[in-house]
C-alpha positions as CSV (number, residue, x, y, z in Angstrom):
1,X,47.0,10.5,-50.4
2,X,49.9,9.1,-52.1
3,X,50.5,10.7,-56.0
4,X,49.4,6.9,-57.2
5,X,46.1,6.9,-55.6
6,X,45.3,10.4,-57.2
7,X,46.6,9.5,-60.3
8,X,44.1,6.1,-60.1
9,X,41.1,8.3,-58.8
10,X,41.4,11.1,-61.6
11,X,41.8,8.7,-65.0
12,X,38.9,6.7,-62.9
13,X,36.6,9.5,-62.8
14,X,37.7,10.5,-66.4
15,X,37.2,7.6,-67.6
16,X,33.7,7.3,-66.5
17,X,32.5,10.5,-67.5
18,X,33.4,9.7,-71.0
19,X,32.0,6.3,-71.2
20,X,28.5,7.6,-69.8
21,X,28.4,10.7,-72.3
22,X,29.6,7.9,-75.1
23,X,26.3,6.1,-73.5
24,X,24.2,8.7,-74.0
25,X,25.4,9.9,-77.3
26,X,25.4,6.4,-79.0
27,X,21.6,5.7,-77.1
28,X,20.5,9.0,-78.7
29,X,21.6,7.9,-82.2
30,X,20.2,4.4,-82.5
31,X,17.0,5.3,-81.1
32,X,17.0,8.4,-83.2
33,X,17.9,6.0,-86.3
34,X,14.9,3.4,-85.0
35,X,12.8,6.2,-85.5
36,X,13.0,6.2,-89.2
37,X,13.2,1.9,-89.2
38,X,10.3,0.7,-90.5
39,X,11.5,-2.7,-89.9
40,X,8.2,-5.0,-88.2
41,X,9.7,-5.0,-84.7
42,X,8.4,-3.0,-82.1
43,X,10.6,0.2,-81.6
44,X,10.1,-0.3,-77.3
45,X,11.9,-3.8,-78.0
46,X,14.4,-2.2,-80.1
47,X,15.5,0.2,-77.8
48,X,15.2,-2.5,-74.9
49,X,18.2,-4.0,-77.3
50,X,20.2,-0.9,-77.7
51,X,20.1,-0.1,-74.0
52,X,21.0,-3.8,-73.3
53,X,23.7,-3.8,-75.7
54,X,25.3,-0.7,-74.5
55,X,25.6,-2.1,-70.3
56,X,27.1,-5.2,-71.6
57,X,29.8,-3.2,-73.7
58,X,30.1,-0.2,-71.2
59,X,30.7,-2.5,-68.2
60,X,33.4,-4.3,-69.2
61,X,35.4,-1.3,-70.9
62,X,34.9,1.1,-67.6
63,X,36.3,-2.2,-65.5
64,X,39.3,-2.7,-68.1
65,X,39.6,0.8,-68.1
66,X,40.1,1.0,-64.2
67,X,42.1,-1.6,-64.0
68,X,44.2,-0.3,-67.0
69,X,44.6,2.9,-65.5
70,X,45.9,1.0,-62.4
71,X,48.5,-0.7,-64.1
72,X,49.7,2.2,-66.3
73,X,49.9,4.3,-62.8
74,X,51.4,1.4,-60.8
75,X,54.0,0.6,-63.2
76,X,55.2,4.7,-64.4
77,X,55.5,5.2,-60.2
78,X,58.0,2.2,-59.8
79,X,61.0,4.3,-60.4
80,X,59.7,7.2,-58.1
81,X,59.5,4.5,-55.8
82,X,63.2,2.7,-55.7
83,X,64.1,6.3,-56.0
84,X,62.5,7.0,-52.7
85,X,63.7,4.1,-50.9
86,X,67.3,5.0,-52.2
87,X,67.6,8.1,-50.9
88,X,65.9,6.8,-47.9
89,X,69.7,5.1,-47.1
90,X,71.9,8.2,-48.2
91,X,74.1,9.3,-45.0
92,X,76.9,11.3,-44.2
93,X,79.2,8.2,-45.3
94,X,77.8,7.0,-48.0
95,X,77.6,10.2,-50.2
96,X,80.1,9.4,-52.9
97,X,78.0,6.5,-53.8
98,X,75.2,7.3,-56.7
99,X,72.3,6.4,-57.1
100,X,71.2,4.3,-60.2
101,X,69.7,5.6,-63.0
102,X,67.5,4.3,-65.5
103,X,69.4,6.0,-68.4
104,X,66.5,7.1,-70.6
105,X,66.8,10.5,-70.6
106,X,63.0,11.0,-68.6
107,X,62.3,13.6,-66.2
108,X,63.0,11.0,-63.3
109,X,66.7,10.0,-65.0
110,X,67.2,14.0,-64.9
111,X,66.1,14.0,-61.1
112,X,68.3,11.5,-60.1
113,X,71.0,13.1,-62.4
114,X,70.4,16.5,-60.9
115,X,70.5,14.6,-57.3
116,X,73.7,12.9,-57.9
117,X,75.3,15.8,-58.8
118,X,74.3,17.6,-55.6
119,X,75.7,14.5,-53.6
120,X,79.1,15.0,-54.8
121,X,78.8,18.6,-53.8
122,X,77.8,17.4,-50.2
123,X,80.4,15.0,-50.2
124,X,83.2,17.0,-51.2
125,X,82.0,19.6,-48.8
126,X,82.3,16.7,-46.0
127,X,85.4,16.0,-46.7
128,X,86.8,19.4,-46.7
129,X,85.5,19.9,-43.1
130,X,86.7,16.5,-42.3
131,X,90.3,18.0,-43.8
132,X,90.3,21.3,-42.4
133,X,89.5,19.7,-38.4
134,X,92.3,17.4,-38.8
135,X,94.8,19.5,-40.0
136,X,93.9,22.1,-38.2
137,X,93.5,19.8,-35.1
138,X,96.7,18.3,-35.6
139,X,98.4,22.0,-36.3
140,X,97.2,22.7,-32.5
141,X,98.9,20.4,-30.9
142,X,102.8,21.6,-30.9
143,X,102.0,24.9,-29.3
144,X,100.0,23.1,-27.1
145,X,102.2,21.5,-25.9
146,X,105.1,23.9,-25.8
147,X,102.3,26.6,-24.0
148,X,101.8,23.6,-21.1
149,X,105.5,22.6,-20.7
150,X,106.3,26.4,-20.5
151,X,103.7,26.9,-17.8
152,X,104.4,23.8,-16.0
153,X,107.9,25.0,-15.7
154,X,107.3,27.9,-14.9
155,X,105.0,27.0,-11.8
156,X,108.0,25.0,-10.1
157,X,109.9,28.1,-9.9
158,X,109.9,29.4,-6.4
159,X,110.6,33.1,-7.3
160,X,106.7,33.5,-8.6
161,X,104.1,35.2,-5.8
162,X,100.9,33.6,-4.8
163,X,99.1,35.5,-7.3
164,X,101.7,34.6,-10.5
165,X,101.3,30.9,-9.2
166,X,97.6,31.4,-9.0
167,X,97.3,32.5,-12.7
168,X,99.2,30.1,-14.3
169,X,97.9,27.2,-12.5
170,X,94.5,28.8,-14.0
171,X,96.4,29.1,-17.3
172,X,97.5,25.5,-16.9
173,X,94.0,24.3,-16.4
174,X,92.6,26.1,-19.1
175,X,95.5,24.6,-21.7
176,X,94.3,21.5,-20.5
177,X,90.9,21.7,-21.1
178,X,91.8,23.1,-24.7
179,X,94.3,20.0,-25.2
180,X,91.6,17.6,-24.4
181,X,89.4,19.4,-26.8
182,X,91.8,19.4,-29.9
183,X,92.4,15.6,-28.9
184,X,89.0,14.9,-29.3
185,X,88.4,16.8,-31.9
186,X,91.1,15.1,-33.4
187,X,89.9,11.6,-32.9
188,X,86.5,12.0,-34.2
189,X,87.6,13.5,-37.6
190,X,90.1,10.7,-38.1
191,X,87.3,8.7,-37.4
192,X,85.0,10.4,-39.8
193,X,88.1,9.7,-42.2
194,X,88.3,6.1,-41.7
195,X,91.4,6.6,-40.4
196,X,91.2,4.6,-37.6
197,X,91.7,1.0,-37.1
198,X,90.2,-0.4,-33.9
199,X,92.5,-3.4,-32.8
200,X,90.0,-6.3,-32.0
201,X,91.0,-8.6,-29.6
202,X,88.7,-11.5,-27.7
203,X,88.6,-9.6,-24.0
204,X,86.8,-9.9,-20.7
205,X,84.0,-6.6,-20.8
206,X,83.6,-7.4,-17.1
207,X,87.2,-7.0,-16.5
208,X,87.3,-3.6,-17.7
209,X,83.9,-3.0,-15.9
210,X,85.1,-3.5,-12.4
211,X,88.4,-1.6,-13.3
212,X,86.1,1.3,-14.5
213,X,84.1,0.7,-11.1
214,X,86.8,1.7,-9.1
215,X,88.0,4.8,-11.8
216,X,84.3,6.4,-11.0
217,X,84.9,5.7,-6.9
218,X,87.7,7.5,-7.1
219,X,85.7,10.4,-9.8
220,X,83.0,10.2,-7.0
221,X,85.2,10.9,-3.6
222,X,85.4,14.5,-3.9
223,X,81.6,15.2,-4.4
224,X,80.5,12.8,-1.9
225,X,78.8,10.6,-4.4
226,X,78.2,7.0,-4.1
227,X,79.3,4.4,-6.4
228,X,77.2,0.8,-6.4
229,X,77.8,-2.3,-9.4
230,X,75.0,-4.3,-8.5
231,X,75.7,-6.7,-11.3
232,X,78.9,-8.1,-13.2
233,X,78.1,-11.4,-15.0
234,X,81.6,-12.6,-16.6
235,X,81.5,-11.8,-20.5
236,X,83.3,-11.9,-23.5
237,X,83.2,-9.2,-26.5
238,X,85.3,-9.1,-29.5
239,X,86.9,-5.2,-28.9
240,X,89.9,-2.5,-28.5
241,X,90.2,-2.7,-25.0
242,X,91.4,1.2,-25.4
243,X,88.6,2.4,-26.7
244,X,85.7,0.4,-24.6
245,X,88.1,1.4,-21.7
246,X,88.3,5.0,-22.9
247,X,83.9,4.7,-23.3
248,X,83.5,3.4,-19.8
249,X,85.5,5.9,-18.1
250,X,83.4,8.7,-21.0
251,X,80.2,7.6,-19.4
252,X,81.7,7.3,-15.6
253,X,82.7,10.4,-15.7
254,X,79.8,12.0,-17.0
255,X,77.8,10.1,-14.4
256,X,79.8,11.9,-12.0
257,X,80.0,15.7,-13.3
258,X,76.0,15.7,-14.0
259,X,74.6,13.8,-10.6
260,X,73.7,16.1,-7.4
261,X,75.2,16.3,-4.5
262,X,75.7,13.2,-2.4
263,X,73.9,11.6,-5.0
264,X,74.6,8.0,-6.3
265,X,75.9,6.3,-9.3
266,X,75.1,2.5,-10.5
267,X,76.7,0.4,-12.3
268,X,75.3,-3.5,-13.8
269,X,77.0,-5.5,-16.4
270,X,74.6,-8.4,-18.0
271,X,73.9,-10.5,-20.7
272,X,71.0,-9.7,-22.9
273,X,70.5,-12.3,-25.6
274,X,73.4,-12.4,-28.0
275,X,74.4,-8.9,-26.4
276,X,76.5,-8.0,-23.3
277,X,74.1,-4.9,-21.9
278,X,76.2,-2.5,-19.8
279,X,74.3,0.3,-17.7
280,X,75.2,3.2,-15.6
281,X,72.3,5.1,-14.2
282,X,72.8,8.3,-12.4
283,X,70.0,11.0,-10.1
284,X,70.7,14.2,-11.6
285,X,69.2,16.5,-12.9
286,X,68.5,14.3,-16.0
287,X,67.9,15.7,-19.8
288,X,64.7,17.1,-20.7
289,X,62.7,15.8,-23.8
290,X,63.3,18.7,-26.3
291,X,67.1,18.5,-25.6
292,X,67.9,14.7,-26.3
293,X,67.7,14.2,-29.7
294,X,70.7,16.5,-29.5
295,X,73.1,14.5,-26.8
296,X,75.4,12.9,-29.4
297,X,75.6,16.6,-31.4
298,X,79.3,17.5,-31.1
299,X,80.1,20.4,-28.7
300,X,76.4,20.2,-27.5
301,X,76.1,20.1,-23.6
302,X,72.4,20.4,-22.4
303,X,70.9,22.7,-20.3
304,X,73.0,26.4,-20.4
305,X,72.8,26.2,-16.6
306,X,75.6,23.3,-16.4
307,X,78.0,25.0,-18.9
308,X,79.7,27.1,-16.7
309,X,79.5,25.2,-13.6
310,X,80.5,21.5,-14.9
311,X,83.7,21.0,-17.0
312,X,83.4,19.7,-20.1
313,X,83.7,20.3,-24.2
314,X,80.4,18.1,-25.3
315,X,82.4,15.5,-27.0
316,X,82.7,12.7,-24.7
317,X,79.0,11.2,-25.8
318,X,80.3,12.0,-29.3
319,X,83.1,10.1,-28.9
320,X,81.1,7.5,-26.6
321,X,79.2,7.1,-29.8
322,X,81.8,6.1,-32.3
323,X,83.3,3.7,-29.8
324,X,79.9,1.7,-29.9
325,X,79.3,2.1,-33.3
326,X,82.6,0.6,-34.5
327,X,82.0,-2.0,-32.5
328,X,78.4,-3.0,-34.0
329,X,76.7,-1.9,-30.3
330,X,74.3,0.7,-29.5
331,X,74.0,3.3,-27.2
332,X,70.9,4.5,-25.4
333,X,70.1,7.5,-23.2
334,X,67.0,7.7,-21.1
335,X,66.4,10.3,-18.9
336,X,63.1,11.0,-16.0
337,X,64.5,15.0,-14.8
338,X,65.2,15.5,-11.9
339,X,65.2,11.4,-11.0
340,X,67.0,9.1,-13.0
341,X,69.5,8.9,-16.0
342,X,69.7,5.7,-18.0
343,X,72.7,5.2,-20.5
344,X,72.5,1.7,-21.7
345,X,75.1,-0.1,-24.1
346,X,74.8,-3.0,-25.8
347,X,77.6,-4.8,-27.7
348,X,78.1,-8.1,-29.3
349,X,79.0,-11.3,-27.3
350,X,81.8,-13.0,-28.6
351,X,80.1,-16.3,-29.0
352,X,83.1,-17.9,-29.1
353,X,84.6,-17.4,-26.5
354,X,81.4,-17.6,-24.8
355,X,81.0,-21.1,-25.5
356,X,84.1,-22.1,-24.6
């Protein structure tokens, strides 16, 4: 029961109770008073006039009072109201941005004081985790790189023994896997930063479609997997070919990594309305229920099982899910276990071009 309702039901009741023992008191009084009349008229008829008089006066105030009561509740839960519904469209990004007070010093004004405060907290503590991954993201990178040109060199020396080679190919891979990891990492807090600027172009989704096609054939090969694009309508989006190329080949390869053996991977490019609907549909092992709301978490990879069998960080969906989102899309996972995995995007047509 909402606090408006209560509030309504309790003056109500109140309300009543007093009018009925002002009833009784002021019935009590006149008829105790006609007692001592000794006017002509009949006392029965008198009291007949009392009673009468008192349900024509006690109606009336009980219904103003009720609908009094309504008001006065109504209109003191307004600001509790458009104090719900702001908070309601607080995120992550929006956090510097207070909410509006009423100024007069009541305990709601206080609340949303109190709340604003703790918003700049949150924000400021954002924005040093934001800091403190980029810098130290971007820190990474030199040694990085000096560690992988090092080992590089040093495998195309032929004075090392099968086993030296063997360790610092393994060395190799693993400085790999930690550069794509710091490069993601990297890209998703400049993005968190704003610090990106996506270079918008009119392009051909289909295009990069059918290249990313032919990416996942050759991601397929050595697992024996089989790669079908049933559908590839010709269509137009407004987009940084990078990034929608970098999203494709996100979702492609995680098609591959998390299918079965000699398992299969589809493909379909259509239109969907004002939207170009891109899907890629894999039968793994699929995502149970109580771990998708989680997908899109950053470093999050599913079921323990896969972590140390299937390479990977858990930021490609991450990242996969900033690409859509700064292009106004959506992304969609759906998942039967053990049958079928669904990842569907949706991005804006360029209507322009389109109708062309």
């Amino acid at each position: 029961m909402t606090i408006r309702r209560r509030l309504t039901l309790w003056y109500a009741g109140i309300l009543i109770l007093s009018l009925f023992l002002m009833g009784i008191g002021t019935y009590q009084e006149i008829s105790e008073q006609l007692r001592h009349d000794h006017r002509k008229r009949p006392e029965g008829h008198a009291l007949d006039e009392a009673g009468e008089m008192i349900f024509r006066v006690g109606l009336p105030a009980v219904a103003l009072g009720l609908l009094g009561g309504w008001w006065l509740t109504r209109r003191s839960l307004v600001p509790v109201t458009r104090l719900t519904a702001a908070i309601k469209k607080i995120h992550e990004r929006n956090l510097h941005e207070p909410l509006a007070r009423t100024r007069n010093g009541d305990e709601l004004d206080q609340l949303t004081k109190v709340f604003n405060d703790t918003l700049l907290r949150l924000d400021d503590a954002f924005n040093r985790i934001r800091e403190f991954t980029l810098h130290a993201s971007h820190e990474l990178k030199t040694p990085l790189t000096v560690l992988r040109g090092e080992t590089e060199t040093a495998l195309r020396e032929d004075a090392l023994s099968s086993a030296e080679r063997e360790r610092a190919a393994s060395q190799l891979d693993e400085l790999r896997r930690l550069t794509r990891i710091v490069d993601g990492l990297t890209l998703l807090a400049k993005a968190d930063a704003g610090q990106i600027a996506l270079k918008l172009e009119p392009l051909r989704l289909d295009e990069l479609v059918r290249d990313n096609f032919a990416d996942a054939q050759i991601l397929a090969e050595p697992h024996g997997l089989r790669v079908e694009l049933s559908d590839c309508e010709a269509i137009s989006v407004s987009g940084d070919r990078h990034r929608l190329r970098q999203l494709l080949l996100n979702l492609a390869d995680n098609a591959v990594k998390y299918n079965q053996p000699h398992g299969v991977v589809m493909m379909s490019l259509l239109k969907s309305g004002d939207m170009a609907q891109f899907t890629i549909v894999n039968n793994g092992a699929g995502i149970s229920a109580d771990i998708m709301p989680r997908v899109f978490d950053r470093f999050f990879r599913g079921n323990s099982a896969h972590e140390n069998t299937i390479e990977g960080c858990g930021l490609g969906l991450s990242i996969a899910q900033w690409i859509v989102s700064a292009h106004h899309g959506t992304i969609q996972i759906d998942s039967m276990p053990s049958k079928l995995t669904t990842v569907t995007v949706r991005l804006p047509l360029d209507l322009a071009v389109q109708a062309a």
